[in-house]
C-alpha positions in Angstrom: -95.6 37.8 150.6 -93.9 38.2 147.0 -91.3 35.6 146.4 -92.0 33.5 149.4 -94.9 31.6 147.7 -94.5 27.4 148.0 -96.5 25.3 146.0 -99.0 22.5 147.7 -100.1 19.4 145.5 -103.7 18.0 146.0 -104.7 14.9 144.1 -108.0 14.6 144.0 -110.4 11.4 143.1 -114.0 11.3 142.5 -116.1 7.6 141.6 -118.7 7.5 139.6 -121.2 6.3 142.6 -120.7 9.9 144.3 -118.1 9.5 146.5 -114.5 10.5 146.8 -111.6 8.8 147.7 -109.0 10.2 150.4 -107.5 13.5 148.9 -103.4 13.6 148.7 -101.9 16.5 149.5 -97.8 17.1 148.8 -96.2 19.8 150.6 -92.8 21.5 149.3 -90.0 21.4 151.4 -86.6 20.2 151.4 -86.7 17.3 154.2 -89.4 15.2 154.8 -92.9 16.2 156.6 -92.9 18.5 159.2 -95.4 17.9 162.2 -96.6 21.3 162.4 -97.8 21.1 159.1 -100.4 18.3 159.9 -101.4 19.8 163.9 -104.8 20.5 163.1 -104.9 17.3 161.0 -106.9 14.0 163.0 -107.4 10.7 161.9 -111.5 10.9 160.7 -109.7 13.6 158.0 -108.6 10.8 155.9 -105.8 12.1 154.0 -102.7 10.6 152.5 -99.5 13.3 152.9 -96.0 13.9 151.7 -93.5 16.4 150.4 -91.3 17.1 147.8 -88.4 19.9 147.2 -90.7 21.5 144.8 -94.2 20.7 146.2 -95.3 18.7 142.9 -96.0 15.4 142.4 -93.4 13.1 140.3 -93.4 9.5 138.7 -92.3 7.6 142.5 -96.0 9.8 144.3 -97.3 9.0 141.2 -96.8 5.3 142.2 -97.6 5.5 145.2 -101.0 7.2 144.9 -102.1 4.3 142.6 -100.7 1.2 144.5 -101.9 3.0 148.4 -104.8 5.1 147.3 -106.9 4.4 144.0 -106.2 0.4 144.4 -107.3 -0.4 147.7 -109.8 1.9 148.2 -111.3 1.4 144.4 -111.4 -2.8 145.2 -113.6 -2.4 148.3 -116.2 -1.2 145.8 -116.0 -4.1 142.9 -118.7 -6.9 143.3 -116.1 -9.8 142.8 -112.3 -10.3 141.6 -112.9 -10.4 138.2 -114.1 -6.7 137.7 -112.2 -4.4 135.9 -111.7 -0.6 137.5 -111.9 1.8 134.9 -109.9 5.1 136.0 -109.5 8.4 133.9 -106.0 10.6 133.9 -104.9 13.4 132.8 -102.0 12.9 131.4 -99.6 13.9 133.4 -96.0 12.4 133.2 -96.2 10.8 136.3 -98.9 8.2 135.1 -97.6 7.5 132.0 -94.7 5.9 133.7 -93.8 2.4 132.5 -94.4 0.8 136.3 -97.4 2.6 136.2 -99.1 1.3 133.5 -97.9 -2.2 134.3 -99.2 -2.1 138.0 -102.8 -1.6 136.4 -102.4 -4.3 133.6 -101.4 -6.6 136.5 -104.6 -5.3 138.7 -107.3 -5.5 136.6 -107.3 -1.5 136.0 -107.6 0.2 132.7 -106.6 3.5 131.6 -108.4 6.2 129.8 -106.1 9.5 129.4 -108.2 12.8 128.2 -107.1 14.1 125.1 -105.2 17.4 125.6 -106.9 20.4 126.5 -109.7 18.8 127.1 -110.3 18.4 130.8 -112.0 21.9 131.1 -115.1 20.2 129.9 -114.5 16.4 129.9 -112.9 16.0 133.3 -115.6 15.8 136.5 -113.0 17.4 138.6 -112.6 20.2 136.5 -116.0 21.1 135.5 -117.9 20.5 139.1 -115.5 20.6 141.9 -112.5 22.6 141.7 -114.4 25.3 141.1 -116.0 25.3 144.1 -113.1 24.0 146.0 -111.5 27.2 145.0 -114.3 29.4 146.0 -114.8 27.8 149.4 -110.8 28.0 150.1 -110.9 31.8 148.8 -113.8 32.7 151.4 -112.0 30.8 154.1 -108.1 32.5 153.7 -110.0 36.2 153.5 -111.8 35.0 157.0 -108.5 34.2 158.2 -106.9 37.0 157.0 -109.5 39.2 158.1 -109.6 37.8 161.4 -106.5 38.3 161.9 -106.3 41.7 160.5 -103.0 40.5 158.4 -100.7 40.6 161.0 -100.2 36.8 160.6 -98.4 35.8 157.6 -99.4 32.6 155.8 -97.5 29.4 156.0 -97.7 25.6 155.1 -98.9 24.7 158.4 -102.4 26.6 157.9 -102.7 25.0 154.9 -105.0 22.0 156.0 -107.3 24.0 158.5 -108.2 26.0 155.6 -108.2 23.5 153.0 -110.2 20.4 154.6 -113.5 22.5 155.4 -113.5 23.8 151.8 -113.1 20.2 150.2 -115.7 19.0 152.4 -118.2 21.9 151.3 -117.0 21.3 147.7 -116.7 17.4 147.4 -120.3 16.9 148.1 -122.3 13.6 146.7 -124.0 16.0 144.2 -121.3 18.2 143.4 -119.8 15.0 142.6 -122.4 13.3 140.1 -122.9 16.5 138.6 -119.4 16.0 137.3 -120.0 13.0 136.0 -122.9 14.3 134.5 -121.9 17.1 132.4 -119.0 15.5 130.9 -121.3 12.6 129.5 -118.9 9.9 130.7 -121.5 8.8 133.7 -124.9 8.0 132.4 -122.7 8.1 129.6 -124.1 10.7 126.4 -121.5 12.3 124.5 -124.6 15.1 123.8 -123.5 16.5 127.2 -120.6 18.1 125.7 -121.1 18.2 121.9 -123.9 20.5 122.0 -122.4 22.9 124.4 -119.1 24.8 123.2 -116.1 24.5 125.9 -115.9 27.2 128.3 -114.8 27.6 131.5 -117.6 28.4 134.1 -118.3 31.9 135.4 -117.2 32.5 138.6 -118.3 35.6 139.7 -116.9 36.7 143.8 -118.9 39.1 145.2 -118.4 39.6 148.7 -121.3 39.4 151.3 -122.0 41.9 152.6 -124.8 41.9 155.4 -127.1 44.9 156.2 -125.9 45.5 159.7 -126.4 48.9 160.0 -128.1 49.8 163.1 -129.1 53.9 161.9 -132.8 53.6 161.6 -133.3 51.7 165.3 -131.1 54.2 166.5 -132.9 57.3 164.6 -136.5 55.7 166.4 -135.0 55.1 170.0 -133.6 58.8 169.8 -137.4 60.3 168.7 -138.9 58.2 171.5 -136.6 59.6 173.9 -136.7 63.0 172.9 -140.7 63.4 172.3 -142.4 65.9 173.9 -139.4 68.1 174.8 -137.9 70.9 173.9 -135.0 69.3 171.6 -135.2 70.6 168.3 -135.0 68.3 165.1 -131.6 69.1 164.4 -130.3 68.3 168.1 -132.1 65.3 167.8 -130.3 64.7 164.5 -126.6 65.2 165.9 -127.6 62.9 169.0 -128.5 59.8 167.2 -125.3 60.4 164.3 -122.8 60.7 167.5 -124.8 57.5 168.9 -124.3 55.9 165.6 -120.4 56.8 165.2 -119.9 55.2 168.7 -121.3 51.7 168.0 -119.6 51.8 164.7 -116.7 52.8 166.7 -117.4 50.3 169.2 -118.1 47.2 166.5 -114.4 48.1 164.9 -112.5 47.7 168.3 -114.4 44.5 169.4 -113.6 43.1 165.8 -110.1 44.3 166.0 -109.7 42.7 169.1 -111.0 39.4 168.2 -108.4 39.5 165.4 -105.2 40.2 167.8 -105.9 37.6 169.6 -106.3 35.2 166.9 -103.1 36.9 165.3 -101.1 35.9 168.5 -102.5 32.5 168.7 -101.6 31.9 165.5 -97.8 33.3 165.9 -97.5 30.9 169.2 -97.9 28.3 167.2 -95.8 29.1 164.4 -92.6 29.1 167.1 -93.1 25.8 167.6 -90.2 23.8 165.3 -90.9 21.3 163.2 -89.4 17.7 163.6 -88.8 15.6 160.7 -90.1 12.5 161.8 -91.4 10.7 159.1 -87.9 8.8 157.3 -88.1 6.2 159.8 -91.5 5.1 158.5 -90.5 5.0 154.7 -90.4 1.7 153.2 -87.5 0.4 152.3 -86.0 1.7 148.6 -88.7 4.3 148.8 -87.6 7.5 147.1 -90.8 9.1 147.5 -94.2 7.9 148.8 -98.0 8.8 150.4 -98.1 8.2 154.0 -101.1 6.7 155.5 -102.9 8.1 158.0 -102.3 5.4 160.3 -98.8 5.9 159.8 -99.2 9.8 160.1 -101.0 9.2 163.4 -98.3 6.7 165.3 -95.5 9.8 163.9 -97.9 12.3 166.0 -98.2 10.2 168.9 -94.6 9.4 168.9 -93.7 13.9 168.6 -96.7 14.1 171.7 -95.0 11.0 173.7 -91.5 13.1 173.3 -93.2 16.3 174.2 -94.5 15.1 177.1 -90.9 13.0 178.4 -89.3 16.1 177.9 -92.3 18.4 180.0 -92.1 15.7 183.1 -88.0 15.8 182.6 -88.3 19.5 183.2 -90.5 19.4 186.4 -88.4 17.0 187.8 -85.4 19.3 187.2 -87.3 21.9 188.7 -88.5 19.8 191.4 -84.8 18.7 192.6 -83.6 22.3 192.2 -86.0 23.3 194.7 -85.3 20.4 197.2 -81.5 21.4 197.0 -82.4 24.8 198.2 
């Protein structure tokens, strides 16, 4: 709805090899992470998480992406100690921070910012992927929305069960070195973009739109039915239109009533409240940070194991009330 839009942060790294590190994703809210924001969220969907008031990233996430994400997960790929990482920015404040740029002189990582305005055709992400990560999110919210008719307003917490199945269409090996490609920077050839004027690429949205109209099988079973009587053509005519306004008639409520029942499944869980479970886990003098997914998992265990105290403290309640009776 107008004025009740939040802002969600991804940070998104691609590698030169064709693979992708864990995606980042900072939700905006004025506590710490909510549970029912990560429910559909399970450990193989490596993802680091965590929120500030404004749903942007700052200099402390900024931090804490390159110390938890890019370093560990960029080492595992270096042949031996010695190897430098080489890792592109943008140029955003947050990694032009002083600790920032002395984490990677101390780890062997060296910095190449893009110029400004350049990223439309120098960056990889820009160019190949987020394109198509938009795309792929677009067609799923309209599936959601069309599912469930609108009824169900949009919230934080179906943020992920949209977002991960378009990043995993989008963030694909070739998608990936196709990046790479076009922007010269891997095989490196500056001729990529040099001979090509910057532009933006042309996304054009069409909706699909599949043939499912049923008028011609109906219009033959109708003939069949009716050859060799007495029916005149125009009889015939009228029959197979009404037959053909019924099972339109008929596909509209069956769709319809797929979508309430998504719409209510959806608003069931939307009453459950979130708990803010997630300080205790903070390291210590941390103002803002990723969390892990291991550390995101042992939170969600910890919410279930309360859920479930609480659900065998109530049937015992129950149980005693009934004995007393």
């Amino acid at each position: 709805q107008d004025g009740s839009r939040n802002w969600i942060t991804i940070i998104a790294t691609i590698c030169a090899d064709g693979t992708c590190l864990p995606p980042g994703i900072i939700y905006a809210g004025a506590g710490d992470l909510q549970h029912t924001w990560l429910l559909e969220w399970t450990p193989d969907k490596e993802t680091f998480f965590s929120s500030t008031s404004t749903g942007w990233t700052n200099n402390e996430l900024g931090l804490s992406w390159l110390e938890k994400v890019f370093d560990p997960y960029t080492k595992r790929k270096v042949r031996n100690s010695r190897a430098y990482r080489l890792l592109f920015i943008d140029g955003h404040g947050s990694h032009l921070t002083i600790p920032f740029i002395q984490y990677c002189l101390n780890n062997k990582i060296i910095l190449a910012a893009y110029p400004p305005h350049s990223t439309h055709c120098l960056q990889p992400l820009d160019v190949s992927l987020f394109s198509s990560l938009s795309t792929f999110y677009s067609q799923g919210l309209n599936q959601h929305l069309f599912m469930t008719q609108g009824l169900s307003s949009i919230g934080q917490r179906d943020f992920f069960p949209l977002f991960w199945p378009a990043y995993e269409r989008a963030f694909t090996k070739a998608n990936i070195l196709s990046g790479w490609r076009k922007t010269g920077l891997h095989p490196l050839d500056a001729s990529q973009v040099l001979t090509q004027l910057p532009s933006r690429p042309n996304i054009q949205r069409a909706l699909r739109s599949e043939d499912t109209s049923t008028r011609g099988l109906i219009n033959g079973l109708v003939f069949e039915a009716c050859l060799g009587s007495n029916i005149s053509s125009e009889s015939r005519r009228k029959i197979a239109s009404l037959i053909h306004q019924l099972a339109t008639q008929n596909s509209i409520l069956i769709a319809e009533n797929q979508g309430l029942r998504e719409a209510v499944k959806i608003e069931k869980k939307k009453r459950i409240r979130g708990k803010f479970v997630m300080d205790k886990y903070r390291e210590p003098d941390s103002k803002a940070a990723f969390f892990t997914p291991a550390k995101v998992v042992e939170a969600m265990d910890e919410i279930a194991m309360e859920d479930e105290n609480k659900r065998l403290q109530n049937e015992q309640k129950v149980a005693q009330k009934k004995e007393k009776e």
